[in-house]
C-alpha positions in Angstrom: 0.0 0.0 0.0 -0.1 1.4 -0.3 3.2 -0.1 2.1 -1.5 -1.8 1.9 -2.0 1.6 -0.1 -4.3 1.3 1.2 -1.7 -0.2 4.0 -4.4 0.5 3.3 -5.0 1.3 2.3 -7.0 2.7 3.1 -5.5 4.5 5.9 -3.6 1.6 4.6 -3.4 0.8 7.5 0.1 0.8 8.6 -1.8 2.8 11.4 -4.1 -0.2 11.7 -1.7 -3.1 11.1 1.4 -1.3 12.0 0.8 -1.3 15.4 3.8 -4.1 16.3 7.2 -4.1 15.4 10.1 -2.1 16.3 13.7 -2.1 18.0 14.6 -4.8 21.0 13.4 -3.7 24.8 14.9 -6.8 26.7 16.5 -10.2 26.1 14.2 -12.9 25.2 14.5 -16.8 25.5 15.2 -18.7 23.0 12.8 -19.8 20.2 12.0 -23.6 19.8 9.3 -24.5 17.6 7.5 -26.3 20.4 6.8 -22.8 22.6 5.7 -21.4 18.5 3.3 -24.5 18.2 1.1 -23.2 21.1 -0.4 -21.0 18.9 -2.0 -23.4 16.6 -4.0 -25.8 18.8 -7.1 -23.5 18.2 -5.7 -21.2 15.2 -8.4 -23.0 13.0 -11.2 -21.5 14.4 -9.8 -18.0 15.4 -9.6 -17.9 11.8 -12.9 -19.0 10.4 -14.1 -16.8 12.9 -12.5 -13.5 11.8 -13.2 -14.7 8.2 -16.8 -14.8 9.1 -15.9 -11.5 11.2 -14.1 -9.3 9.2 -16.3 -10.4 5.7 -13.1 -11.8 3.9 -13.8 -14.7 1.2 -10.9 -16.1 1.5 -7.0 -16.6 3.8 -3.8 -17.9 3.6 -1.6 -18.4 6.5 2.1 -19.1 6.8 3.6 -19.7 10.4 7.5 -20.7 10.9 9.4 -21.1 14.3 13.1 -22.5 14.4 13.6 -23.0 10.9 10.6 -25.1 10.3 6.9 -24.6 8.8 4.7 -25.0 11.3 1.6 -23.9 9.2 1.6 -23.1 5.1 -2.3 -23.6 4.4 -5.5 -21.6 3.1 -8.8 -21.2 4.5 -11.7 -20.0 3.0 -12.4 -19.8 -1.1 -10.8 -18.1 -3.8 -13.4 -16.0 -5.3 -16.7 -15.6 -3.9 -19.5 -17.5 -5.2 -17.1 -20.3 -5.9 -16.5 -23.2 -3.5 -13.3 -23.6 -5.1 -11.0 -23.8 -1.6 -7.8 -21.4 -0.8 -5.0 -23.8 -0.1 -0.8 -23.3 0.6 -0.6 -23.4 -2.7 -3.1 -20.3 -4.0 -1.7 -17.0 -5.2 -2.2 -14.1 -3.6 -0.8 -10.5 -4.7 1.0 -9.2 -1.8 1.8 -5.9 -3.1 4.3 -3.7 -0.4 5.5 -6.6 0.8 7.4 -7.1 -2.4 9.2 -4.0 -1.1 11.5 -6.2 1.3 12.6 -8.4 -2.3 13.9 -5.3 -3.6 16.2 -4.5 -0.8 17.2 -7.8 -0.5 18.2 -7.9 -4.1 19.8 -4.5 -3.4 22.1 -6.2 -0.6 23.5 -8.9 -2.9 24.2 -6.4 -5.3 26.1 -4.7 -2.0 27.1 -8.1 -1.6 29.2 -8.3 -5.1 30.7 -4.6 -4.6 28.0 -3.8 -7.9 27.0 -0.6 -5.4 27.3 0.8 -2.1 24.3 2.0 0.4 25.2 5.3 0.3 26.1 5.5 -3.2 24.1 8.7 -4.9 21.2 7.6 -7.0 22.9 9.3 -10.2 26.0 7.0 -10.0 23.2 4.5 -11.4 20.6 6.4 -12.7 22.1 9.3 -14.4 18.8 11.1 -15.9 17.2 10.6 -12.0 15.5 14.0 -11.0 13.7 15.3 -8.0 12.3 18.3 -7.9 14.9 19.9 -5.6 18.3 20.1 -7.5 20.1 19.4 -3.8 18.1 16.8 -3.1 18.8 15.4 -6.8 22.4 15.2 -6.4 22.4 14.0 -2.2 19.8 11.3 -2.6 21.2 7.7 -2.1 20.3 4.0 -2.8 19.4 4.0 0.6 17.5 6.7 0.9 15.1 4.8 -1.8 14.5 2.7 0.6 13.5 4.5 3.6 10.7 7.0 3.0 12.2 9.7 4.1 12.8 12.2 0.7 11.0 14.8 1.8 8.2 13.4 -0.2 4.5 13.4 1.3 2.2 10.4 2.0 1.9 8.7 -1.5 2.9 11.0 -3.2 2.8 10.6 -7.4 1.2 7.6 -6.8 -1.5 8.4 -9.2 1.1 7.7 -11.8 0.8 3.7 -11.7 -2.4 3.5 -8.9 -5.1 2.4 -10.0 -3.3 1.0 -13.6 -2.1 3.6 -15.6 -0.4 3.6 -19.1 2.5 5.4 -17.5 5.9 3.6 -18.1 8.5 2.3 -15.6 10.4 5.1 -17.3 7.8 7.5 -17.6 7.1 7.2 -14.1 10.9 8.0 -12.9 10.8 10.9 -15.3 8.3 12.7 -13.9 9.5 12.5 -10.5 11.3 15.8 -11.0 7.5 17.7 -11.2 6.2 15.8 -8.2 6.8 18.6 -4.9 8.7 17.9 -1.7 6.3 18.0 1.3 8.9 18.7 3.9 12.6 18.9 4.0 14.8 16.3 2.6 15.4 13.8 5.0 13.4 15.2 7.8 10.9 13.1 8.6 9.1 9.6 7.7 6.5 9.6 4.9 5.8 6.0 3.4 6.2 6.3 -0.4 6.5 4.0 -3.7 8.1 5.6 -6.7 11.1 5.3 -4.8 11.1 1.8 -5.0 10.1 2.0 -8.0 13.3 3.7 -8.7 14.8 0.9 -7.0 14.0 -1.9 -9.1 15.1 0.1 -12.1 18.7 0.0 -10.3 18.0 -3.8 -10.2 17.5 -3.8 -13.4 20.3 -1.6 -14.5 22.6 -3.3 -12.5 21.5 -7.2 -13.2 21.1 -6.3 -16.7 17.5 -8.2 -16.6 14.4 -6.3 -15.8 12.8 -6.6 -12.3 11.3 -9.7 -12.4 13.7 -11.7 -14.0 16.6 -10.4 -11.5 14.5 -11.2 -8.4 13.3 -14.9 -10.0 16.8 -15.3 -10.4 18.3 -14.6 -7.6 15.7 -15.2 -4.5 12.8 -17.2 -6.0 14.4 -20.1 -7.9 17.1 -20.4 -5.1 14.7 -20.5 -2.7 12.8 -23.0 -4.2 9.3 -20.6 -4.2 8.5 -22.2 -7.4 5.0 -21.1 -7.3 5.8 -17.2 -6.8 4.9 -14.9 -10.2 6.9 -11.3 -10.4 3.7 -9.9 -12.7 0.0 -10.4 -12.0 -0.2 -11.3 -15.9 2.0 -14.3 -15.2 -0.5 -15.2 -11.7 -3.5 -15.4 -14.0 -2.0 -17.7 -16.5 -1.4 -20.4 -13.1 -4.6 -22.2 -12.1 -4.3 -21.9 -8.5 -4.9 -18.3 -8.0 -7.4 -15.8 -5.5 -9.4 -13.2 -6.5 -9.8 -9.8 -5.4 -12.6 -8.3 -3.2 -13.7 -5.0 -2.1 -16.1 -3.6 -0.5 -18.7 -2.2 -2.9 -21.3 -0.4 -1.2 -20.9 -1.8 1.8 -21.2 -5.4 0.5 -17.8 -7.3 -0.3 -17.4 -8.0 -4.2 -15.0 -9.5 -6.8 -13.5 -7.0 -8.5 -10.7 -6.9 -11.0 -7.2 -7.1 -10.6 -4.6 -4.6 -10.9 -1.9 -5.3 -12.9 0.6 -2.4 -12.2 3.4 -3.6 -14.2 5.1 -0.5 -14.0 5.7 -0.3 -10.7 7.0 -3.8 -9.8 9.9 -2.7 -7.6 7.3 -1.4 -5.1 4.3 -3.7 -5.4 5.5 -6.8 -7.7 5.1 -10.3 -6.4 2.4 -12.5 -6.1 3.0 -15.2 -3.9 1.4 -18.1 -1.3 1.5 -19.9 1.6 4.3 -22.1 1.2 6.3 -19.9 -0.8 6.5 -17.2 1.7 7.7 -19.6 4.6 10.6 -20.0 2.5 10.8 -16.5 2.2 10.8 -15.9 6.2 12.8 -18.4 7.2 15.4 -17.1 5.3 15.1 -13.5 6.8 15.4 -15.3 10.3 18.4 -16.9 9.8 20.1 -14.4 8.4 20.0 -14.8 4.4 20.8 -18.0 4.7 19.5 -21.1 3.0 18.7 -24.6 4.4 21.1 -25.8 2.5 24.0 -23.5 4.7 23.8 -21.2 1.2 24.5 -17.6 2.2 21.7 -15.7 -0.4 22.8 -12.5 1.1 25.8 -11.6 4.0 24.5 -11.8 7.4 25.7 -8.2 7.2 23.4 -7.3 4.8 20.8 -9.0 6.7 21.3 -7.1 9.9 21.3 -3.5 7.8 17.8 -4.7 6.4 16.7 -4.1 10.3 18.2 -1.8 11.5 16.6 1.8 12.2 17.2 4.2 9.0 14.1 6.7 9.9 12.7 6.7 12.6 8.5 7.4 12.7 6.0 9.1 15.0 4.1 7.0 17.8 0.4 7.8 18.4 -2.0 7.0 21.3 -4.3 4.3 19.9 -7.6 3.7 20.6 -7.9 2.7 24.6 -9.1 -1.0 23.9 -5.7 -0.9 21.4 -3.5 0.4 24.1 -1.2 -2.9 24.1 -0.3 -2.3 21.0 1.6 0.8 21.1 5.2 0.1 20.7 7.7 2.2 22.5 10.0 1.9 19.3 9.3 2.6 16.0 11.2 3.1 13.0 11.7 2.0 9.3 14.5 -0.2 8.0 15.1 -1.0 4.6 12.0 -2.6 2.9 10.6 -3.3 6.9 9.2 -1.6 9.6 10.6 -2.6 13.0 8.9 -2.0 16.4 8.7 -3.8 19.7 6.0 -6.1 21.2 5.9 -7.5 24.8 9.4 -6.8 25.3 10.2 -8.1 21.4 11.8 -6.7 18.6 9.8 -7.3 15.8 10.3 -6.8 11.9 7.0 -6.6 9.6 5.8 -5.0 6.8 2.3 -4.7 5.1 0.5 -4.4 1.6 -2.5 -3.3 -0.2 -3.5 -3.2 -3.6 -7.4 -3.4 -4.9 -8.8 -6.4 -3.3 -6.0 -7.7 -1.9 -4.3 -6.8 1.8 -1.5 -8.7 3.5 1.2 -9.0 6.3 4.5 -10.2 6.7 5.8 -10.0 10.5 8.8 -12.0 12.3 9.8 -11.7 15.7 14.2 -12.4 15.1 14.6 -13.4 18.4 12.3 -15.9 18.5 13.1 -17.0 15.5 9.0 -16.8 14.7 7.3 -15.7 11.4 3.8 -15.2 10.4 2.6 -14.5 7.2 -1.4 -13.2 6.3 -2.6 -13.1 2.8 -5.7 -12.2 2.0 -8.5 -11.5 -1.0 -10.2 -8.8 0.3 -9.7 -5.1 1.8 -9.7 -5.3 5.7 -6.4 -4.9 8.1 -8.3 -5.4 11.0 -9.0 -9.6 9.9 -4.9 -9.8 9.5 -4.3 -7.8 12.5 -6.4 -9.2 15.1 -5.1 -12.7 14.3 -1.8 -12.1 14.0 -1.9 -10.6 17.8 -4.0 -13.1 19.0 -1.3 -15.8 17.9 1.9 -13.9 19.1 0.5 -13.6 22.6 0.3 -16.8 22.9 3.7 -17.4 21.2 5.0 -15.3 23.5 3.2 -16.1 26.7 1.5 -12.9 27.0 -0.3 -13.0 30.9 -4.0 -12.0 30.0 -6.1 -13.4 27.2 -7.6 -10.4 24.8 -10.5 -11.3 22.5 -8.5 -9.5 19.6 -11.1 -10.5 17.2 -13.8 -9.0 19.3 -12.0 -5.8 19.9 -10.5 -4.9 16.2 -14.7 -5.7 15.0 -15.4 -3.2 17.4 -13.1 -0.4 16.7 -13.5 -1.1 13.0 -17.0 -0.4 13.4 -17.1 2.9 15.3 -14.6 4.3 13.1 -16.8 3.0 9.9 -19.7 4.8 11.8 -18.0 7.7 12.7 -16.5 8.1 9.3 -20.2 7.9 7.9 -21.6 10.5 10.5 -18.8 13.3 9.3 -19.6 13.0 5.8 -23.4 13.4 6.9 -22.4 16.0 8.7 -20.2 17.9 5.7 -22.9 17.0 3.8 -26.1 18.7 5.7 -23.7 22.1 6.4 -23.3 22.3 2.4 -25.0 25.3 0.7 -27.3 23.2 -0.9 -28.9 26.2 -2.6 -26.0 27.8 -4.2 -25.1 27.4 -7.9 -21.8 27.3 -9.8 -20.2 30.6 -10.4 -20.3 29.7 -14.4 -22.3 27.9 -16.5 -21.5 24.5 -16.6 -20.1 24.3 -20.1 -17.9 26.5 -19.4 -15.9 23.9 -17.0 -15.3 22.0 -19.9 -11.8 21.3 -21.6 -8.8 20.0 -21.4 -6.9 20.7 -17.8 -2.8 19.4 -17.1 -1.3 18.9 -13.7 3.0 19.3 -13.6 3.2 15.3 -12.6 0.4 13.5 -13.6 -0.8 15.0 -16.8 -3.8 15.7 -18.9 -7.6 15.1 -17.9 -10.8 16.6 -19.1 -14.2 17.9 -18.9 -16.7 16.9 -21.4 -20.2 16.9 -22.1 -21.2 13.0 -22.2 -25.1 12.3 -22.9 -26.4 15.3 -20.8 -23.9 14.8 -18.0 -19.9 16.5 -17.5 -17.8 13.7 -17.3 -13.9 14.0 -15.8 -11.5 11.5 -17.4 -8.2 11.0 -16.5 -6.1 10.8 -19.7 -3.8 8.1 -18.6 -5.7 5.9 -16.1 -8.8 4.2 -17.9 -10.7 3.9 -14.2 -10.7 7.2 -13.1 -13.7 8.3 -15.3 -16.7 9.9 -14.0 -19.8 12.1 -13.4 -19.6 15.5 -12.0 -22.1 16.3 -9.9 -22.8 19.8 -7.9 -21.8 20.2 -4.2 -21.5 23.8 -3.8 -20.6 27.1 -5.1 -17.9 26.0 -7.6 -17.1 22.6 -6.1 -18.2 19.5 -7.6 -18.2 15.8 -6.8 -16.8 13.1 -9.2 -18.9 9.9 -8.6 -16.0 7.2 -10.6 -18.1 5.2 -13.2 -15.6 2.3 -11.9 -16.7 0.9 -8.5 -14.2 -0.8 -7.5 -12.7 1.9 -5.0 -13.9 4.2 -2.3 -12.2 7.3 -4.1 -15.0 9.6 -5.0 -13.4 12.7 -4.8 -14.4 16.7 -4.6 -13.2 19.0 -7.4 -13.0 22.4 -6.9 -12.3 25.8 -9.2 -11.2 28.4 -8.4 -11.5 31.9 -10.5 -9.6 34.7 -12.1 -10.7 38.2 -11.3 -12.0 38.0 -15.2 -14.4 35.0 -14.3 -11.8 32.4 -16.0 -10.9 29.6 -14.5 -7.8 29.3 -13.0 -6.8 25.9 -11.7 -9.0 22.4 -10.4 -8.0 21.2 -7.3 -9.1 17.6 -5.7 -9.4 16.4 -2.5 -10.9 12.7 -1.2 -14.4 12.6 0.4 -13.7 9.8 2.3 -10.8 9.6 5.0 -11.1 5.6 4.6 -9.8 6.2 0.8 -6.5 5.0 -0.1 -3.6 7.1 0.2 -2.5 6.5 -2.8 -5.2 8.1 -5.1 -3.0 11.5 -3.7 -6.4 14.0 -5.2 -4.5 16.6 -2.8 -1.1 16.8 -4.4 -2.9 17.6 -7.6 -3.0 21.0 -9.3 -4.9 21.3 -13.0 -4.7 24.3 -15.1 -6.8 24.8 -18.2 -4.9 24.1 -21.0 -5.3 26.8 -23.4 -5.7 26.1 -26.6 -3.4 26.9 -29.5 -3.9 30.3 -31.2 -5.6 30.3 -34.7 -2.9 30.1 -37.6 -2.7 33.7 -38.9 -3.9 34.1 -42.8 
């Protein structure tokens, strides 16, 4: 999401899910995969209830303690409507969590002296821009990695979210137009092009694009045989999930999202029993069963270890256990601390799809959530409820029965503020212009063109490079509209807004989410449309 985006996603939910990992408190025993097996004696039914819960079709769940695979199995179906079971085997796209490949590819690269950390991005990259000339020439592999550029919250990522027709390429190139939020370096704000960046240094590096390097040199080693690198390649496989959002209010299939151009941030699609592998190799350092070092134990270490560190907020009172007393980003993980623990996770979100990847080192403990449908609090309540008994937490919480709760008041409450924005409108006034006069052709610095037109009695707004966001307009107030997406697939209606030159023109379109459960990633707010005027008449 993201980092699910989403990650939520919708508030993606690193707020929601991210309430865990972090730096170590104290020293902890050490693991054996009997103490991890506690967990499972009644896992089944924690998670056919928080299925039936949290309205999600369909699960898979991957736990490892000590090296071994305790649990790699699905629950649930694939796609709603069909009985068609989830098992170890079924796809899922994980989306962010292909985030932590990327740096791990990065570290072998390390690894073979092919790059350094710290080496500036334009060693690599030379035509990489920001929008800051400074920041252009100090920015390093690593800062890539670590949300901290000065970027905002998902920034640009209306470039590749939902699927544009943007390029890898295109994408890095318009970088340079997208504007710093704060100062370079100063503070945590989770973004993706820079990972997207990052897997075109993969790719420059490797010689082989994205995909191809990471198959290469994790995957096929690693034996996750069933993992894709593309969503294209996941729907050619005939053991795959669909995804599901809520629609409405009522959970739906919806389509995929393919987003090959922004596979460094968002680009496997894995399962169960691939994504065991996958941990157990992070836990033991990058290295293989087979006593294969993948990546230095040096590397491994600088993977979790504190680049930037984040703000801690009060949760909720009924989440108040969760609050970690460290918090910080590494490279492709977030680390925080739970019941004394260090813990490294990380989370993802793409359209009908959330999941979590979260491993407690000194334990030696990994659990891994997939999931086909929209909803952080079905991964998060499990995923607690299973590392306190893992880690022999004294009093019992009903963590299913607490995230339902608080993911129901916040719905509510959410629901009650738009009513609220809603009655306070001026429902009487009318638009300063007439309404063909909105019409034409408008161009943000970053994203591009989009456009006003009259469509069968209606004004529809169509962005030019991203098929889904197509719309109605319809009235709010004064000279603020809605835009009511003709694809449904999203909560991302969004308010548009003119404002005026002192001659009546107009002089820019600004957007801004209804919804505060709306992805981060469709970034409305960072947008800026001018008319575009158009060219003068050829003199005779």
């Amino acid at each position: 999401m993201k980092t699910v985006r989403t990650f939520a996603a919708a508030a993606m939910t690193l707020a929601v899910w991210g309430a865990l990992a972090g730096a170590p408190v104290m020293a902890a025993p050490a693991a054996t995969a009997d103490v991890a097996s506690r967990a499972l004696p009644s896992f089944s039914d924690d998670v056919n209830r928080a299925l039936k819960t949290f309205d999600v079709p369909g699960m898979a769940i991957a736990i490892v303690a000590d090296g071994k695979v305790l649990e790699a199995r699905g629950y649930g179906v694939r796609k709603l409507g069909d009985p068609t079971p989830v098992d170890g085997k079924t796809l899922f796209e994980v989306a962010s969590n292909s985030k932590a490949f990327t740096a791990a590819t990065l570290a072998m690269l390390v690894d073979e002296g092919k790059l350094a950390w710290d080496d500036p991005v334009t060693r690599h990259l030379p035509g990489f821009q920001m929008y800051d000339s400074y920041v252009t020439g100090q920015m390093t592999v690593r800062d890539l990695l670590t949300h901290r550029s000065g970027l905002g919250l998902g920034a640009g990522d209306l470039l590749w979210w939902p699927s544009t027709n943007f390029s890898t390429d295109d994408i890095i190139e318009r970088l340079r137009y997208v504007k710093p939020a704060t100062s370079f370096r100063a503070s945590y704000a989770y973004d993706n092009l820079l990972y997207i960046v990052a897997g075109k240094i993969i790719a420059e590096k490797t010689g082989k694009p994205w995909g191809a390097a990471v198959q290469e040199r994790i995957l096929t080693p690693l034996g996750m045989s069933g993992t894709r690198t593309s969503v294209t390649d996941m729907l050619a496989t005939s053991d795959y999930s669909a995804p599901h959002s809520k629609i409405r209010d009522k959970i739906s299939v919806v389509k995929p999202m393919p987003v090959p151009n922004a596979v460094g941030a968002v680009g496997i699609n894995t399962n169960a029993e691939d994504i065991a592998r996958w941990m157990n190799l992070l836990l033991n350092q990058g290295k293989m069963e087979d006593g294969k070092q993948l990546f230095s134990s040096k590397q491994a270490a600088e993977l979790w270890s504190e680049q930037t560190p984040m703000r801690i907020r009060d949760p909720k009172p009924a989440l108040a256990a969760t609050k970690p007393n460290f918090l910080a980003y590494g490279l492709g993980f977030q680390l925080r601390d739970y019941k004394g623990y260090k813990v490294a996770m990380h989370g993802g979100a793409l359209q009908g799809f959330y999941s979590t990847v979260l491993m407690v080192p000194e334990k030696k403990f990994g659990i891994a959530i997939l999931t086909n449908a929209e909803n952080s609090a079905a991964m998060a309540s499990l995923y607690y409820t299973i590392l306190d008994q893992v880690l022999e937490a004294p009093t019992k919480t009903d963590w299913i029965k607490v995230y339902a709760e608080q993911e129901a008041a916040m719905h509510k409450e959410e629901l009650e503020r738009q009513g609220k924005e809603h009655t306070a409108r001026a429902a009487a006034s009318k638009p300063s212009l007439p309404l063909a006069s909105y019409d034409g052709e408008y161009e943000d610095a970053w994203y591009g063109k989009a456009s006003i037109r009259a469509e069968g009695g209606k004004r529809i707004l169509r962005f030019e490079r991203t098929p889904d966001l197509s719309g109605e307009l319809e009235h709010f107030q004064h000279d603020t509209f809605i835009v009511r997406w003709k694809e449904r697939n999203f909560n991302a209606d969004a308010y548009v807004t003119f404002a005026l030159n002192p001659d009546g023109s107009i002089e820019r379109m600004k957007m801004a989410p209804i919804s505060t459960e709306t992805d981060f990633s469709y970034d409305f707010r960072d947008l800026s449309f001018t008319p575009v005027k158009p060219p003068m008449a050829e003199k005779k």
